[in-house]
C-alpha positions, 0 to 999 in steps of 0.5 A: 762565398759563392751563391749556387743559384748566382748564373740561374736566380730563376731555379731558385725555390724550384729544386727539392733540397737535398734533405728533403728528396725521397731519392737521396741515396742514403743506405736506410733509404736503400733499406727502403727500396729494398723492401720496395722490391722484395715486396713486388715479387723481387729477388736481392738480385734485383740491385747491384751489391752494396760492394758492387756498387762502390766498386764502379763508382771507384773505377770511375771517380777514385783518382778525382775523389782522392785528389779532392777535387771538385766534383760537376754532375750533369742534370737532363732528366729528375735531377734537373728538380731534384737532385737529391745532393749538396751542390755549391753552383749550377750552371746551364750546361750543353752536352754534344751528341746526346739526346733525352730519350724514354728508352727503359723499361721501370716495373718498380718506381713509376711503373709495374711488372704488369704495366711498365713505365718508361724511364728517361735517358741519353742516346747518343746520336750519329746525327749533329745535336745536343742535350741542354740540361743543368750541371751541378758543381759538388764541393771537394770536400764533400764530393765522397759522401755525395757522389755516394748518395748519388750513385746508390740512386743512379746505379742502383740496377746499373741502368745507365753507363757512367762517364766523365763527359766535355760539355760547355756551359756559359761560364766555360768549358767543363767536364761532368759526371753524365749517367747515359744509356746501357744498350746492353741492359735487361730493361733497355726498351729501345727507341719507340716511336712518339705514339708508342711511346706517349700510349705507355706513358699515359697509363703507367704508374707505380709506388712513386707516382705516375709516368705522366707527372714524370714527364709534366716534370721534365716539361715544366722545368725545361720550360722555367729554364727556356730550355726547347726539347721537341721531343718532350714537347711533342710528347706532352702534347700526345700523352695530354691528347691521349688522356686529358687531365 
């Protein structure tokens, strides 16, 4: 049986299990979140419906779920250290045409309606580039109750457009289940510049920490990876300007 961690030993001891993650999409952790919002001021219509939210996961992933095939997940931002699923194999995989971006508006998680924090995505670019990230391979067998869990994450408000995307990865080609930006959503901040950006991850914090330890995060992990993002990097070294710790 194959080790997950056989083309990346380094990740080892660094990604939360499954069972451990307070963002494992299970419908009591749902509950939860729930609860979170009605708290905060919100409405049900805070969310997607439950049946909404397996209506799209079907419209994407039906005919892959069916036919029992393996299932890879594309990694760029959180899931990169806590994935919240079982996975059989990670590899490091590069997505053309896409870059990490703080681009959402989140008033719930690391964030409030008062002082909202800014939640990390994938903006397609017209320039050349590519986003290196990890891809995570979900057995078959278990990719129906996995890809549940995630997707109740992920789609919860329906911030991100799902796709099946090509990528490479040192092992091969494949391609991945990558959740990028939705232009069209309420909470779509738009690309800002570096110091507006930085000035609102700085401050920002909410029920599930700070904006700031989300992006020390991102940093650390890329790092561990020897993976270089100038973005991140430039925006750490702002926000730490801004606020040192």
């Amino acid at each position: 049986m194959l080790d997950a961690f056989t083309h990346l030993p380094t990740l080892r001891g660094k990604l939360k299990p499954a069972e451990l993650s307070e963002l494992r999409g299970t419908w009591a952790r749902v509950a939860a979140w729930d609860e979170r919002a009605r708290k905060a001021g919100y409405g049900p219509g805070w969310r997607l419906s439950d049946q909404q939210l397996e209506d799209t996961r079907r419209a994407l992933l039906g005919a892959q779920l069916a036919a029992g095939h393996d299932l890879w997940v594309y990694g760029y931002g959180s899931l990169m250290w806590d994935p919240g699923f079982h996975f059989v194999e990670v590899r490091l995989a590069h997505l053309p045409g896409y870059q990490r971006r703080f681009t959402y508006w989140t008033r719930i998680a690391r964030g409030t309606r008062e002082r909202p924090a800014l939640m990390l995505t994938l903006e397609q670019q017209v320039r050349e580039c590519c986003c290196t990230g990890l891809a995570f391979r979900v057995a078959g067998d278990a990719a129906e109750v996995e890809s549940a869990m995630l997707w109740r994450r992920e789609m919860l408000r329906n911030g991100y457009c799902p796709a099946l995307l090509p990528m490479s990865t040192p092992q091969g080609p494949i391609s991945a289940l990558v959740f990028a930006c939705n232009h069209a959503h309420d909470d779509y901040a738009g690309e800002m510049s570096l110091d507006e950006t930085a000035a609102v991850i700085a401050v920002a914090a909410g029920a599930i920490g700070t904006n700031r330890d989300y992006l020390e995060q991102m940093a650390c992990q890329l790092d561990a990876l020897d993976i270089e993002d100038e973005y991140v990097e430039q925006l750490l070294r702002r926000v730490r300007a801004t606020c040192p710790a």
